[in-house]
C-alpha positions in Angstrom: 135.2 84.8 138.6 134.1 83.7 142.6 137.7 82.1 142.7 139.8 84.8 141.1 137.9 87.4 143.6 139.4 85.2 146.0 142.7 84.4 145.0 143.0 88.4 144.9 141.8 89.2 148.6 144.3 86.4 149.3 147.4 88.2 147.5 146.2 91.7 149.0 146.2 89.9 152.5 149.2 88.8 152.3 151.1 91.2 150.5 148.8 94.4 152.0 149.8 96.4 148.5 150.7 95.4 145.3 149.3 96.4 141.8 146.6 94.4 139.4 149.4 93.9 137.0 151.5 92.5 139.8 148.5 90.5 140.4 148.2 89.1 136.8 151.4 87.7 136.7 151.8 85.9 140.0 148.1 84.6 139.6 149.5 83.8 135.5 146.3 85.6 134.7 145.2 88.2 131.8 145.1 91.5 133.3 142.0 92.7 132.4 140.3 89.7 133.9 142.5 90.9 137.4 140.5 94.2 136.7 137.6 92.6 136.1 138.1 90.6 139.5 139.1 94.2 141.0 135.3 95.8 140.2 133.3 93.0 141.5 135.5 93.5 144.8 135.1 97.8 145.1 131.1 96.6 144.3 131.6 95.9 148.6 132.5 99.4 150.2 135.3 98.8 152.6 137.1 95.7 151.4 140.0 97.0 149.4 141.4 100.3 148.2 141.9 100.7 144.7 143.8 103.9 142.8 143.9 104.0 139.3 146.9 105.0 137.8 148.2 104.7 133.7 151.4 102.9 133.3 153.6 102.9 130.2 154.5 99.0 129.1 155.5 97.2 126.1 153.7 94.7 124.3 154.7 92.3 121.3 153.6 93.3 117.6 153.0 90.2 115.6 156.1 89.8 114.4 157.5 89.9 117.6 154.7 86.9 119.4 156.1 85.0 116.0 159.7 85.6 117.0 158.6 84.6 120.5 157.4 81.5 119.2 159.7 80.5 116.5 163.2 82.2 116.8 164.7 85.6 115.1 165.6 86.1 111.6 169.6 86.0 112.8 169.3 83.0 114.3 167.1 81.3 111.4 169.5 82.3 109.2 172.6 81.0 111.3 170.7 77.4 111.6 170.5 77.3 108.2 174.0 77.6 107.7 175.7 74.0 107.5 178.5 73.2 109.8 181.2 71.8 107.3 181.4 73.6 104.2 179.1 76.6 104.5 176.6 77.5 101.5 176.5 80.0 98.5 174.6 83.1 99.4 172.1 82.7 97.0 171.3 79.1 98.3 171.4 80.5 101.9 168.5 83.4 101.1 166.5 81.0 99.2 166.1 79.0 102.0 165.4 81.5 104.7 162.8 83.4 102.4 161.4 86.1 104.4 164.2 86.0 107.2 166.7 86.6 104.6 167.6 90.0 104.4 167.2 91.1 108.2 168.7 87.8 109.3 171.8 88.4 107.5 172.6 91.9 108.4 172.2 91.3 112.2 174.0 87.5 111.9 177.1 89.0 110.2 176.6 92.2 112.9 176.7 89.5 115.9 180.0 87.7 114.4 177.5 84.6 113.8 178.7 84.0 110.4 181.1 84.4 108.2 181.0 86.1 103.8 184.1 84.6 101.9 183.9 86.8 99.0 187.1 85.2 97.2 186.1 81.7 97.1 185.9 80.1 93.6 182.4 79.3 93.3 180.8 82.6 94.3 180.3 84.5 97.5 179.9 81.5 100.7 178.4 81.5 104.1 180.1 79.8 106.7 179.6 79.4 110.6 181.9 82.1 112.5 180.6 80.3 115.9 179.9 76.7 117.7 176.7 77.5 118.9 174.9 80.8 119.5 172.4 82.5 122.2 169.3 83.6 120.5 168.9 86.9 123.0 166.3 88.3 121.1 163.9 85.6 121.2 164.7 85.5 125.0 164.1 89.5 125.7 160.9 89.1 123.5 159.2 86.1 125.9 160.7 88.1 128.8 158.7 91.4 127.8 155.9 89.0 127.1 155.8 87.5 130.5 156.4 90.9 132.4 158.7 88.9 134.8 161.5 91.1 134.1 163.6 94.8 133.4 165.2 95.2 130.1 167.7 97.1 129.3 166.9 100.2 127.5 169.3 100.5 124.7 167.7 96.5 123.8 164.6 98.3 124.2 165.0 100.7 121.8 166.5 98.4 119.1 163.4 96.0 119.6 161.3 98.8 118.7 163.0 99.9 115.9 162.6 96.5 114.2 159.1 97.2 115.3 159.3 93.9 117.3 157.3 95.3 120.2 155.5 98.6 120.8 154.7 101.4 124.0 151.5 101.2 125.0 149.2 102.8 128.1 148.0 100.7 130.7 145.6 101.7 133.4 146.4 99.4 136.3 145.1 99.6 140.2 147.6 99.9 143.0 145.5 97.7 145.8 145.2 98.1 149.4 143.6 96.3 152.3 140.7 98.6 153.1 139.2 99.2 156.8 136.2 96.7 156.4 138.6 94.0 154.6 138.2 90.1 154.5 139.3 87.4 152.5 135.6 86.3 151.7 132.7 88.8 150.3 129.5 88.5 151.4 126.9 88.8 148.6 124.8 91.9 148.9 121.3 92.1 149.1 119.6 94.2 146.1 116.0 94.7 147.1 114.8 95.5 150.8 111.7 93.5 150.7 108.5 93.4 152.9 108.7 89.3 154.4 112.4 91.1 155.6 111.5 93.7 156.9 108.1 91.2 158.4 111.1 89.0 160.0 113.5 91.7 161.1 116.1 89.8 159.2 116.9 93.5 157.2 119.1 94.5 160.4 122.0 91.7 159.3 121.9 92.2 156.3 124.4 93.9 153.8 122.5 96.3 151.0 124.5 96.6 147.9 124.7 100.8 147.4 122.6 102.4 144.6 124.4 103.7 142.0 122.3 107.0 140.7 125.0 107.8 137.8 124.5 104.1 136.2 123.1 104.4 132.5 120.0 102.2 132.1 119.2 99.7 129.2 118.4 101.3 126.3 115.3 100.1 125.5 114.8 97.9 121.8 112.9 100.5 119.4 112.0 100.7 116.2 113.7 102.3 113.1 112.4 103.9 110.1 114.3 102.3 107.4 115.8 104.4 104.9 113.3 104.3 102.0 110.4 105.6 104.4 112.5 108.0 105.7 112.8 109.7 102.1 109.1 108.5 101.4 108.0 110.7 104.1 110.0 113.4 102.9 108.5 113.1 99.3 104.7 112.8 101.0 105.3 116.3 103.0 106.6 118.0 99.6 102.8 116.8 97.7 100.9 117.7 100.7 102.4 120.8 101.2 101.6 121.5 96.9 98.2 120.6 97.9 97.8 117.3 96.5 96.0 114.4 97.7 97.0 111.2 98.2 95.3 108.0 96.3 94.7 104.8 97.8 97.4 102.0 96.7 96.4 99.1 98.7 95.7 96.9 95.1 98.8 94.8 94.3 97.2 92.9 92.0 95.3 94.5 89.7 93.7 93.2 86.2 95.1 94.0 82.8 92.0 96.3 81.9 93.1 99.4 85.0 96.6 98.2 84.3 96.9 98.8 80.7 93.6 99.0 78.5 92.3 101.4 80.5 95.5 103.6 79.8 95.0 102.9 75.6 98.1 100.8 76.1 97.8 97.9 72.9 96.6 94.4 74.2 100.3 93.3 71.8 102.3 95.4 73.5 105.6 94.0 74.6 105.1 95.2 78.2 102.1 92.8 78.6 104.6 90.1 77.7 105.0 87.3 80.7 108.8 88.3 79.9 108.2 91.5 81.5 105.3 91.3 83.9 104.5 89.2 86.7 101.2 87.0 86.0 99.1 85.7 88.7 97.9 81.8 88.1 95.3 82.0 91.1 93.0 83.6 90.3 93.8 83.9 87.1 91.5 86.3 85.7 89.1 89.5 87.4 85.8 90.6 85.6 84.7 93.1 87.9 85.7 96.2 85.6 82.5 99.1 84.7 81.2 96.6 81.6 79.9 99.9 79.6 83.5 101.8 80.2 84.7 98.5 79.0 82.8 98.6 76.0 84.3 102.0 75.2 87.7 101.3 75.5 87.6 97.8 73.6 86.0 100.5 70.1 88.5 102.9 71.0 91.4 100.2 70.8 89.7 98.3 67.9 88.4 101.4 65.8 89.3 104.4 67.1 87.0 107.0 67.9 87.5 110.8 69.9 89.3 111.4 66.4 91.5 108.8 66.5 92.6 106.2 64.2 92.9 103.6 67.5 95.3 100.5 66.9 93.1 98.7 64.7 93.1 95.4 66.0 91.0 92.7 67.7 90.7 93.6 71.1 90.0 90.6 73.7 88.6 91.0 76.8 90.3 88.0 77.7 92.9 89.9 77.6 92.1 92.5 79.8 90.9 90.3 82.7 93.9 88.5 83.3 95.3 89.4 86.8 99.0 91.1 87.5 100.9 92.4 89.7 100.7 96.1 89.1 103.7 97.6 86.7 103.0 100.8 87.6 100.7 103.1 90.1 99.4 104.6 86.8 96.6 102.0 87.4 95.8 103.4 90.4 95.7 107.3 88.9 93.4 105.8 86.1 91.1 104.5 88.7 90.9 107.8 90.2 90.3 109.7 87.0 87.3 107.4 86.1 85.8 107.9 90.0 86.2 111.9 89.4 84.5 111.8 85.8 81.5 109.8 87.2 81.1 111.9 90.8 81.5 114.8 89.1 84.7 116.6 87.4 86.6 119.1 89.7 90.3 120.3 89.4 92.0 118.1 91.2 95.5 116.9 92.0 96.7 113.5 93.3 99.5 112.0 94.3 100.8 108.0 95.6 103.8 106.4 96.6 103.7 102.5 97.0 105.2 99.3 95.5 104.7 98.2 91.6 106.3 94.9 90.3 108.0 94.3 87.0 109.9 91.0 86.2 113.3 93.0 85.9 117.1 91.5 85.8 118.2 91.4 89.0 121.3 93.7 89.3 123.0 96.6 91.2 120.4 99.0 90.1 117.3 96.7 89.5 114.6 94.7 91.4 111.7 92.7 91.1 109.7 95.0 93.0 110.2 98.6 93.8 108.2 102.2 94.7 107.0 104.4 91.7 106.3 108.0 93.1 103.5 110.0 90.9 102.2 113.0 91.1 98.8 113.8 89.0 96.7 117.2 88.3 93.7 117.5 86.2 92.1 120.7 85.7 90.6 122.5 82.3 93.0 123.5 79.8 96.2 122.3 81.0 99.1 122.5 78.8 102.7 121.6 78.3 104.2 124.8 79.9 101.8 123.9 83.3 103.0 120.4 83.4 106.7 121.7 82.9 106.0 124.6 85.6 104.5 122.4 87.9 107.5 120.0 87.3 109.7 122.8 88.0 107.7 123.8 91.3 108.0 120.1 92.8 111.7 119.7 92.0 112.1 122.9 93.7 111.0 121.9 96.8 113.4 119.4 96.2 116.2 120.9 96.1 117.0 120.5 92.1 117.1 123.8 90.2 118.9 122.8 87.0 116.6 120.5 84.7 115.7 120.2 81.4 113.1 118.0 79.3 113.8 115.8 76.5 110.9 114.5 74.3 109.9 110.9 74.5 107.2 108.2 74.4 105.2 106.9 75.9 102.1 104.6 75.1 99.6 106.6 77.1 101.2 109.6 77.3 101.2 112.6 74.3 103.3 115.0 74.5 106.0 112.8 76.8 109.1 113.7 78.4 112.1 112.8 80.6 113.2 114.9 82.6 117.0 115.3 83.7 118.8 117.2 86.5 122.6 118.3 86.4 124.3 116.1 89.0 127.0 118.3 90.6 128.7 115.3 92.4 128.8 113.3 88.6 129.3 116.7 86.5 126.5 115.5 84.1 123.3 115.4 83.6 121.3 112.4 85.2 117.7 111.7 84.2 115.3 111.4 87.4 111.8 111.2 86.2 109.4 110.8 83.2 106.1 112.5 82.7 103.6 113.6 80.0 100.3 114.8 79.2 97.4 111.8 79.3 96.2 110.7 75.8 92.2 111.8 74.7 92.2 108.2 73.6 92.4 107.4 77.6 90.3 110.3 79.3 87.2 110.5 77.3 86.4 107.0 77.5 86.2 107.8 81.1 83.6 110.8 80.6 85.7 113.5 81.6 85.2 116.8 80.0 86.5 116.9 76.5 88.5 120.7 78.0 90.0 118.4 80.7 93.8 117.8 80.3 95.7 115.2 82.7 98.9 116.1 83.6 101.9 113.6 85.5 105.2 112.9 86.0 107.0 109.9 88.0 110.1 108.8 89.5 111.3 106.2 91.5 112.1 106.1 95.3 114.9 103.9 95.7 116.8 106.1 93.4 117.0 109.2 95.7 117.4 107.0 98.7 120.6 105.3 97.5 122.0 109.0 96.6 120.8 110.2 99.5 122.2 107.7 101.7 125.8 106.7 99.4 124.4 103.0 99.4 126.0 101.7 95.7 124.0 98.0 95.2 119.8 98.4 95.8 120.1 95.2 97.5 122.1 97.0 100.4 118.6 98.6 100.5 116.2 96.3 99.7 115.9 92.5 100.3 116.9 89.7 103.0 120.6 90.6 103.0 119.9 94.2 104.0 122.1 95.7 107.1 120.1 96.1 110.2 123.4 98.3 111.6 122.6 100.4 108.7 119.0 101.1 109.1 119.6 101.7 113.0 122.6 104.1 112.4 121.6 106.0 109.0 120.0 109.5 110.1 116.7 110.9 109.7 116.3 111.9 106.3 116.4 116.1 105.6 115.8 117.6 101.9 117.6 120.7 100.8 113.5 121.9 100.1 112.5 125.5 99.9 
């Protein structure tokens, strides 16, 4: 850059006005490193005068820099022509290709070549000329270059064979200016104290302060989408009045997982198939031995008046460590806490990570965030868990639900519930809930009045709507868009 600042102070002093694109060519230079060179000059008040002005100017479209390079069409096809004999059409635009049609028209419109109709074997090219001019190809490097005017009327047919194309350029008209030289002095940014110590201050030159400059934005963080919506989701419980439960186990033991919640030890959700086993350590122990007790006759034999599953039920079974499948673990942890402090109404809520050894897919991961929302209180029924369903989607945003019956092992009544999707035009299920099993809360020593209500959904779900992002692993994982979690706004429910 030093020497092109200098080879422009040396064209300015000798020519005392020209223009950057002036500049460009005699220096064989691209222009916007002239303008480039131009800046770092007006950085030193005094030394040149600069006005911007827009220019209009043609450049090359591809097909013209190829045509520039290679030849037209007309003359591609005239080369191809032999000298003695000629060639059959066909032949002729079969070896062209792509220059064919074009090449032909403007060859025979030039008086390049000749079209014997009559001739025995079918329509024949043959060379009208000795040699030709390719002025195309020459007006096309000349426009290129910049060295020279063209006539209009060539102009205009260059364009329409969209060989080239008008475009605005901004270029400087340059001036010697009253403090001018041909070699800048580099300016001193900071006045500091051994200068002004030395008195060396007074010869220097101070490079102006520029108060309208932008500064560097400053590297921040960003909220990536799923805790944008997350917090969303947390404001909706806490406003409801709920309370949120600690998550911070990952790996929990089969007993909170899924005894505890009178799911059977031979269940195929306890299969390796479909959970996430850990080897080390392998097993946990540190469960309430006497609730243990409870659960294993309530499995085995029933009891609360019911049947149970009638089967042998292992407590090797129950201590084997997982990664949680679901944050119901963490609600049945809850439950027993509140039936040994105490029972009073209460309602919880969590939103954090459960693991299930899923298909990996557009829709699917290993691992994603279960969002559940819990009440207990004396004499629940199905119309309160429906209402308060309705109340929470509300707040959402959704009006239009309805519940379809289904099952679940811990869970009695169950449902799913669905939402009429206006963008779709159908209805789309978002969430499952149900009213905790007997078999599950009394072993605990809640109150035999006490019904558990819940429902759950997932996060990622409402993100990717929210957000139009098609594939979870746009969301979620090591090829995730960093662009896209610094551009994506904050998140904003339609809630009432």
């Amino acid at each position: 850059m030093a020497t092109l600042v200098k080879d422009v102070l040396a064209l300015v002093g000798e020519k005392n006005e020209l223009t950057s694109a002036e500049a460009a060519r005699i220096l064989s230079q691209d222009h916007q490193k002239i303008v480039g060179a131009v800046k770092s000059i007006l950085c030193f008040p005094g030394i040149i005068e600069a006005d911007l002005k827009a220019e209009k100017s043609f450049e090359l479209t591809a097909e013209g820099k190829q045509i520039a390079q290679d030849g037209s069409h007309e003359a591609a096809v005239y080369n191809a022509v032999p000298i003695d004999g000629g060639i059959k059409q066909p032949d002729l635009m079969k070896l062209v290709g792509a220059s064919g049609k074009v090449g032909f028209s403007k060859a025979m419109s030039n008086g390049w070549i000749t079209l014997d109709k009559s001739h025995p074997e079918g329509p024949r090219i043959s060379r009208k000329v000795d040699k030709i001019q390719d002025e195309v190809k020459s007006i096309l490097n000349t426009i290129h270059q910049g060295s020279a005017q063209v006539d209009t009327s060539k102009l205009n047919d260059l364009k329409k064979r969209k060989l080239i194309q008008e475009v605005q350029v901004k270029i400087y008209v340059l001036r010697k200016g009253p403090d001018f030289k041909l070699e800048l002095e580099k300016q001193e940014t900071d006045l500091t104290a051994e200068m002004i110590a030395s008195g060396e201050w007074e010869t220097k030159s101070f490079k102006e302060y520029n108060f309208d400059a932008m500064g560097i934005q400053p590297d921040r963080g960003h909220l990536h989408p799923l805790l944008k919506v997350r917090a969303e989701f947390r404001q909706i419980f806490l406003e409801m009045g709920f309370t949120e439960m600690p998550t911070n186990r990952f790996v929990e033991s089969s007993f909170w997982n899924f005894d505890a919640l009178f799911q059977p030890q031979q269940h195929p959700a306890r299969d390796a198939h479909d959970t996430f086993f850990i080897s080390d350590p392998a097993t946990c122990t540190n469960f309430p031995e006497d609730y243990a007790e409870i659960v294993r006759k309530t499995h085995s034999k029933g009891g609360y008046e019911s049947l149970g599953y009638n089967y042998d039920w292992q407590y090797s079974e129950a201590e084997k460590n997982l990664l949680r499948t679901h944050t119901t673990a963490v609600s049945a942890r809850m439950l027993y806490k509140l039936a040994k402090d105490g029972f009073k109404p209460s309602k919880f809520f969590s939103i954090d990570r459960v693991f299930r050894n899923e298909t990996l897919d557009a829709t699917h991961l290993a691992e994603f965030h279960q969002i559940e929302g819990v009440v207990a209180d004396r004499k629940l029924t199905l119309g309160n868990l429906m209402g308060v369903i309705k109340a929470f989607f509300d707040k959402l945003g959704i009006k239009k639900l309805r519940f379809k019956p289904a099952y679940n092992p811990y869970t009695e009544p169950s449902m799913e519930i669905f939402s009429y999707h206006e963008g779709l035009q159908k209805w789309v299920e978002v969430g499952n809930s149900g009213m905790f099993r007997p078999e599950m809360l009394l072993p605990m020593g809640l109150p035999p009045d006490v019904k558990v209500i819940a429902w759950g959904l997932s996060l990622e779900r409402p993100t990717m709507i929210k957000y139009g992002i098609d594939n979870i692993r746009d969301l979620v994982g090591h090829k995730v868009d960093l662009q896209m979690v610094y551009n994506n706004p904050i998140c904003r429910l339609d809630k009432e």
